[in-house]
C-alpha positions as CSV (number, residue, x, y, z in Angstrom):
1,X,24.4,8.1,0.3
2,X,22.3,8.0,-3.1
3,X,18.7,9.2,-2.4
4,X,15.8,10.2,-4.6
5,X,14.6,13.1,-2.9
6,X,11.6,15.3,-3.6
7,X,11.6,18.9,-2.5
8,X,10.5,22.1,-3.9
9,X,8.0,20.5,-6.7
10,X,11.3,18.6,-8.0
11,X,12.5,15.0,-8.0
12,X,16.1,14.8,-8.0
13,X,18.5,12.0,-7.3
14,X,20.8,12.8,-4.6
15,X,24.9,11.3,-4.4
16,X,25.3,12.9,-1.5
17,X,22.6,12.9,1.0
18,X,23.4,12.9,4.8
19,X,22.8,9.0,5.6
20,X,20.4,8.5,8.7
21,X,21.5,8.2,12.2
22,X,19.2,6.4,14.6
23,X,17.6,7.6,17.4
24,X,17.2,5.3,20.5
25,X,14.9,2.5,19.8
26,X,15.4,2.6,16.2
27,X,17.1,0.5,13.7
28,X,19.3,1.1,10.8
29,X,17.9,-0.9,7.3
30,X,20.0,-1.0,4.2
31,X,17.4,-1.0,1.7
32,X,17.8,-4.2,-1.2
33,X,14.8,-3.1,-2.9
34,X,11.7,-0.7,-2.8
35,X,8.7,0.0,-5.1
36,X,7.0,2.6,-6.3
37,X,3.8,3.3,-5.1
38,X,0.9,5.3,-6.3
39,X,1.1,6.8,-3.3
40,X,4.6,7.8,-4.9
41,X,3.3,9.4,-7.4
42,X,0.5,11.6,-5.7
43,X,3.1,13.1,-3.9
44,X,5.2,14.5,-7.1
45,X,2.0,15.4,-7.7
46,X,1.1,17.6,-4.9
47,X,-0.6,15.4,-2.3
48,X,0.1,15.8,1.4
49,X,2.9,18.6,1.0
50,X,5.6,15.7,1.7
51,X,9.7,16.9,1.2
52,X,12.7,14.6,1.3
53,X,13.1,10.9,0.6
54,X,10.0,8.5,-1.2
55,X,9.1,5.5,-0.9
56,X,7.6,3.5,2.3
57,X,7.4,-0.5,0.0
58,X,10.8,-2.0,0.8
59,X,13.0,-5.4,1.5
60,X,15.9,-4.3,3.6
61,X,18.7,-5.9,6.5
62,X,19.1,-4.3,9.9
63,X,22.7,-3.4,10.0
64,X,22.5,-1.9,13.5
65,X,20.2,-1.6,16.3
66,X,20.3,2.1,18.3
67,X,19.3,2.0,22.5
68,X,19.9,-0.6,25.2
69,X,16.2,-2.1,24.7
70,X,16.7,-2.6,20.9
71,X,20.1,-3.9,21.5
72,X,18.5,-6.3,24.3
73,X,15.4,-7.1,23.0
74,X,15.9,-7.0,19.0
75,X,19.2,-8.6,18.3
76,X,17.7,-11.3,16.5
77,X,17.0,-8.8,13.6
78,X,20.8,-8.1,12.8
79,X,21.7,-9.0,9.5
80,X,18.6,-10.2,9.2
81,X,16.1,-9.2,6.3
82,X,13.5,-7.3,7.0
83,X,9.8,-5.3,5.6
84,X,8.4,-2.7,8.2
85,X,5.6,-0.7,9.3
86,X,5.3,2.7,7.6
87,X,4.1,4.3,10.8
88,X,6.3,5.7,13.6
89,X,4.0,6.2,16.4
90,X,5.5,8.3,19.3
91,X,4.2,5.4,22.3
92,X,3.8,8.1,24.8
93,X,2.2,7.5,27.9
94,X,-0.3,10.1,27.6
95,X,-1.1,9.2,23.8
96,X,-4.6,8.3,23.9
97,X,-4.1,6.5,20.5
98,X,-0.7,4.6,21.0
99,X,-2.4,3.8,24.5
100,X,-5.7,2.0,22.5
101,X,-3.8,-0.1,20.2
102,X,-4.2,2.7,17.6
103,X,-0.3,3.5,16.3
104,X,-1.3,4.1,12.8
105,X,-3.5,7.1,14.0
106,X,-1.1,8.3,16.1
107,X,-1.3,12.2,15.9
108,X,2.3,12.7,16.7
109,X,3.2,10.1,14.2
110,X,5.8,10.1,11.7
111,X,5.0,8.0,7.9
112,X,8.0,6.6,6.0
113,X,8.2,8.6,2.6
114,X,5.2,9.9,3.1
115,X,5.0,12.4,6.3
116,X,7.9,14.1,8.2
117,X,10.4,9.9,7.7
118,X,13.1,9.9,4.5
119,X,12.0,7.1,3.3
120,X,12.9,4.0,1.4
121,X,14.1,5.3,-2.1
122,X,17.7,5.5,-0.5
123,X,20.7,3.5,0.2
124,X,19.6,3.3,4.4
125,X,16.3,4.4,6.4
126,X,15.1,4.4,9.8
127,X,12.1,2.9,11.3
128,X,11.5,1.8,15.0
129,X,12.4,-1.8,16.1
130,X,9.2,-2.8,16.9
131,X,8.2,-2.4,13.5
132,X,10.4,-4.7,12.1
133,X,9.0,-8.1,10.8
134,X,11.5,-10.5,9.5
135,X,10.9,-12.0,5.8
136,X,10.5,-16.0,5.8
137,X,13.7,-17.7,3.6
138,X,11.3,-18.7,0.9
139,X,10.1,-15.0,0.2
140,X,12.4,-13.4,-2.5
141,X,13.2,-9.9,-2.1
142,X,10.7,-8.9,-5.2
143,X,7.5,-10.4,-3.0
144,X,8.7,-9.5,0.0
145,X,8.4,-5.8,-1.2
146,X,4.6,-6.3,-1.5
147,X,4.1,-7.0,1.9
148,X,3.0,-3.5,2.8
149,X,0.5,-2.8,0.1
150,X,-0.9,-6.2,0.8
151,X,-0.9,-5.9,4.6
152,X,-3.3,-2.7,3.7
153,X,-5.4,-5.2,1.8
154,X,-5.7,-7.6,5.1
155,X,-6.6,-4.6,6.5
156,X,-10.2,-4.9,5.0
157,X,-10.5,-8.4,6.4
158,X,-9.6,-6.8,9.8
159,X,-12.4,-4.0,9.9
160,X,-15.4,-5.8,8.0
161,X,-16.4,-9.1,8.7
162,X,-17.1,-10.7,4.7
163,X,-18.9,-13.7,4.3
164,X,-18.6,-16.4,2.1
165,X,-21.9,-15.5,1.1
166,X,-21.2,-12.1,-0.2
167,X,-20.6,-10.7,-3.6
168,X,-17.5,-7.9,-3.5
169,X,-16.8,-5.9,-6.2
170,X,-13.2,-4.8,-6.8
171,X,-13.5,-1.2,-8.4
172,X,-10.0,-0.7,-10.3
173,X,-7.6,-3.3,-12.2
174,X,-4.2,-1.3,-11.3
175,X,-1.7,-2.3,-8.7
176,X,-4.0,-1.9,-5.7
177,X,-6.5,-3.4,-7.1
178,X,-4.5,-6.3,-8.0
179,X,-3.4,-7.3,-4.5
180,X,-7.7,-6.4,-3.0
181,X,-8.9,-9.1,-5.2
182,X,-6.6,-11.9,-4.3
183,X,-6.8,-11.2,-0.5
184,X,-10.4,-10.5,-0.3
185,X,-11.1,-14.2,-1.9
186,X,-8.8,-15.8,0.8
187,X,-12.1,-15.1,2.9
188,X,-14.7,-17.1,0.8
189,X,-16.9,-14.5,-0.8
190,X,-17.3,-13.9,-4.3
191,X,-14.9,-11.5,-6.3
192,X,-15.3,-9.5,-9.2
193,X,-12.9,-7.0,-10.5
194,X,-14.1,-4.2,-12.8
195,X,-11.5,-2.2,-14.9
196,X,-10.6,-0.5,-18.3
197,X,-7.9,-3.0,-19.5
198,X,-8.5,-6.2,-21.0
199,X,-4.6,-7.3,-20.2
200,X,-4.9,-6.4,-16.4
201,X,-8.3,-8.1,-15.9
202,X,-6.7,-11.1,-17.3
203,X,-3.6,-11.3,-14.3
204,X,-6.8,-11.4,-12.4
205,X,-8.3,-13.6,-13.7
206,X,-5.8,-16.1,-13.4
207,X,-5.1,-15.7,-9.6
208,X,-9.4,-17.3,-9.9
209,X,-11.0,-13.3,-10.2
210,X,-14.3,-13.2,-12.3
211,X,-13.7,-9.9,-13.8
212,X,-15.6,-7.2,-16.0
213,X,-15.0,-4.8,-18.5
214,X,-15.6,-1.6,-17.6
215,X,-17.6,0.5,-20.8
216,X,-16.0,4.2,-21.7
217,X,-19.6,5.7,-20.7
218,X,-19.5,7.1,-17.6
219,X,-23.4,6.1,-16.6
220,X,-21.9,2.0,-16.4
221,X,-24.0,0.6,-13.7
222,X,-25.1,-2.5,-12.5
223,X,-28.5,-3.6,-12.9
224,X,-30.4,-3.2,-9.2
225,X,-30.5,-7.2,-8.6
226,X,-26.8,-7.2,-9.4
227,X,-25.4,-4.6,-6.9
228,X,-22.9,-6.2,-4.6
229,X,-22.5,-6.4,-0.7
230,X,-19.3,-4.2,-1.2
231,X,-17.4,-2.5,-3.4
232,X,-13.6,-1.2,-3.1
233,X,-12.6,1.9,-4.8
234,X,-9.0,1.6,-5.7
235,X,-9.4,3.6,-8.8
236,X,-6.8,6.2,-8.1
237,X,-9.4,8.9,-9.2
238,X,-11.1,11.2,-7.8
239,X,-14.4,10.1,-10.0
240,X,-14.2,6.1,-8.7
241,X,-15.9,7.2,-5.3
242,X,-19.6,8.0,-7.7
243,X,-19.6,5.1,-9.8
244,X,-18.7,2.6,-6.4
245,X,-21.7,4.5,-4.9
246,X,-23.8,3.0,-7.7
247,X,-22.6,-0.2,-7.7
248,X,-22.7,-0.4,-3.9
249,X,-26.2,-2.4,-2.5
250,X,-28.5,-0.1,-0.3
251,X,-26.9,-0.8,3.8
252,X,-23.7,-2.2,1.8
253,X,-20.0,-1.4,2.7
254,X,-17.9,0.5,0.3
255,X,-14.2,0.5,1.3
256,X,-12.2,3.8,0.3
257,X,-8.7,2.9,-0.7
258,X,-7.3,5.2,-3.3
259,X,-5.1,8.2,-2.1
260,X,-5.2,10.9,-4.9
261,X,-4.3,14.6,-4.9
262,X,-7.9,15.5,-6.9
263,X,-10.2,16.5,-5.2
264,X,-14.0,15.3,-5.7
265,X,-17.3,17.1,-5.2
266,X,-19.6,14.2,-4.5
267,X,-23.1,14.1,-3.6
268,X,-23.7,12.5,-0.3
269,X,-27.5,12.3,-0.2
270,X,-27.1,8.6,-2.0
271,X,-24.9,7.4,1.6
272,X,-27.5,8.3,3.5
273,X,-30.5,7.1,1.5
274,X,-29.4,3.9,0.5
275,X,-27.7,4.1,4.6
276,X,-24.1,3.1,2.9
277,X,-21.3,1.9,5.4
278,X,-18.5,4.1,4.4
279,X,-15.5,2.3,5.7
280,X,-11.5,4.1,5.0
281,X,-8.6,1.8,4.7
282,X,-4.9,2.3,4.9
283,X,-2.0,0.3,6.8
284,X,-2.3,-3.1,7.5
285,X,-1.4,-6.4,9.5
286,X,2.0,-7.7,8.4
287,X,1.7,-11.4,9.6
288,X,-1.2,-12.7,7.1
289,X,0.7,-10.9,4.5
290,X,4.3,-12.6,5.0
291,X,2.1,-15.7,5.2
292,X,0.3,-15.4,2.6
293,X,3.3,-15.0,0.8
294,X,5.1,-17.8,2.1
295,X,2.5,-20.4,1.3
296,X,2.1,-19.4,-1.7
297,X,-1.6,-18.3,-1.5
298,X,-0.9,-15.3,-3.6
299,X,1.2,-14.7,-6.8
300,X,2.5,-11.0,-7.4
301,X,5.1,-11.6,-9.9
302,X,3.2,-11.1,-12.8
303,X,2.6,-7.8,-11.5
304,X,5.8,-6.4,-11.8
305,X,6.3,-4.4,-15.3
306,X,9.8,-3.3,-14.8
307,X,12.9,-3.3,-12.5
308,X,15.5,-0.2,-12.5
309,X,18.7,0.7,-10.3
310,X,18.4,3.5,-7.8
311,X,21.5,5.0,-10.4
312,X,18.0,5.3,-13.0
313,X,15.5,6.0,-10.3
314,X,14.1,9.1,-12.5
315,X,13.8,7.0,-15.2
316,X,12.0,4.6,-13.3
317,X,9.6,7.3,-11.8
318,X,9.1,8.1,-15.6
319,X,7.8,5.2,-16.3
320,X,5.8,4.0,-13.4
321,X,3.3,7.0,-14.6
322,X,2.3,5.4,-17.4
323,X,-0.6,4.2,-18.6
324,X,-1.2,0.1,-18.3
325,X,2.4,-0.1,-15.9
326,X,1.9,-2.0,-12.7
327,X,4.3,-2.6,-10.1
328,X,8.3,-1.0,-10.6
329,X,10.5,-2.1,-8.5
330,X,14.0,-0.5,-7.5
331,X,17.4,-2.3,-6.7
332,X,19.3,-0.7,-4.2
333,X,21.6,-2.9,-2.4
């Protein structure tokens, strides 16, 4: 099958790469469409070590179902389409983590594109079948694609209770940052985004996002009556985590969401002074994002710059590193 496959400190796009087999309890997905990821790019760029196929944001249909259990329990998801949890857990017994309702943390857990899973940059990839979710009929392939990086967003809502009452301050206007804002209003506080681009602030601020322009000077801060209840850092640097610490009100929340291969001295004395809630956030809950979709709560098509074959994946990669480029998406099947 055609895969873009990284390896060796090289992306390279494979005609013929073993297709997957799967294991019991897995299904087989032809992939219709993925996107690329910032995630995506870290990787080429040297974070988490990762070799073989990217990608983990797809649309795809289960073409065959591996296992008497799966074939029992999950034939409803035949021909069906399909989005899917990025995180294999191994649901052992004497997993302490798949045992608490932790999967994601899973120590023996395997990560679609991202750690020790090909993932969805190919013709066909494997995931478990009980993380399948199937994709309501009025979800197009290009939204349902977003289901994953906006299932991470509902993850916020799911550790921190926000009330309507609070002021959050979205730190970043790329893709991330673009699917925060949007989620984090569903829960009735107050959203601002702050970025560096006039033309991304403005898809904001049509979805109903106050938004702020973020000055070259690296000193911006807020004055001290204006710093919010939380910030989320979804700059995709390494230098976003200081300026959300001064933005950030003293016993505030600040929610880490950028993945980046930089690393970042910072000073920690503010978190504990100012007793910061430091809260990580990755993977997310699929349902509110399918339904979120499906009623329409929150539009993502603007956010798409640019759609490529998997024939002119490279290209595609190319361009999904440059500056002011949102969301690329890649036809497959």
């Amino acid at each position: 099958m055609r895969a873009l496959v990284y390896r060796d400190g090289a992306l390279t796009l494979e005609r013929a790469y073993a297709p997957p087999v799967p294991a019991e309890g897995e299904a087989l997905v032809r992939v219709l469409m993925a996107g690329i990821c910032n995630t995506d790019i870290e990787i080429v760029r040297g974070y988490l070590n990762f070799a073989g196929v990217l990608g983990h944001e797809f649309v795809g249909v289960v073409e065959e179902l591996s296992g008497r259990r799966a074939r029992e329990q999950y034939q409803h998801l035949l021909g069906r389409r399909v989005v899917g949890d990025i995180n294999a857990a191994c649901r052992r017994s004497d997993c302490w983590y798949c045992q608490h309702a932790m999967p994601t943390q899973c120590p023996r857990r395997t990560t679609l594109g991202i750690g020790g899973r090909d993932g969805a940059f190919a013709e066909y990839l494997l995931l478990p079948v009980e993380n399948l979710h199937l994709v309501p009929d009025n979800v197009s392939d290009e939204e349902a694609v977003f289901v994953e990086p906006l299932a991470a967003n509902f993850e916020m809502l799911e550790q921190v209770h926000l009330h309507p009452s609070d002021r959050v301050l979205v730190l970043g206007d790329g893709k991330m940052g673009q699917l925060a804002a949007p989620v984090l209003a569903l829960s009735g506080c107050a959203v601002t985004m702050l970025g560096k681009h006039e033309e991304k602030l403005a898809l904001a601020a049509q979805q109903g996002i106050e938004t702020r322009l973020l000055h070259a000077s690296e000193a911006f801060t807020f004055n001290a009556d204006e710093r919010v209840d939380a910030v989320v850092e979804c700059t995709g640097s390494a230098q976003g985590l200081e300026l959300a610490l001064r933005l950030v009100r003293p016993r505030g929340t600040l929610f880490l969401k950028s993945t980046v291969a930089d690393k970042t001295t910072l000073h920690l004395a503010p978190i504990v002074i100012d007793e910061i809630r430091v809260q990580g956030s990755r993977c997310g809950p699929f349902e509110p994002a399918l339904r979120a979709l499906s009623l329409r709560q929150i539009e993502i098509k603007p956010l798409i710059s640019a759609r490529y074959t998997l024939d002119n994946a490279l290209e595609a990669f190319d361009y999904a590193q440059q500056k002011g480029v949102l969301k690329v998406l890649l036809h497959i099947g």
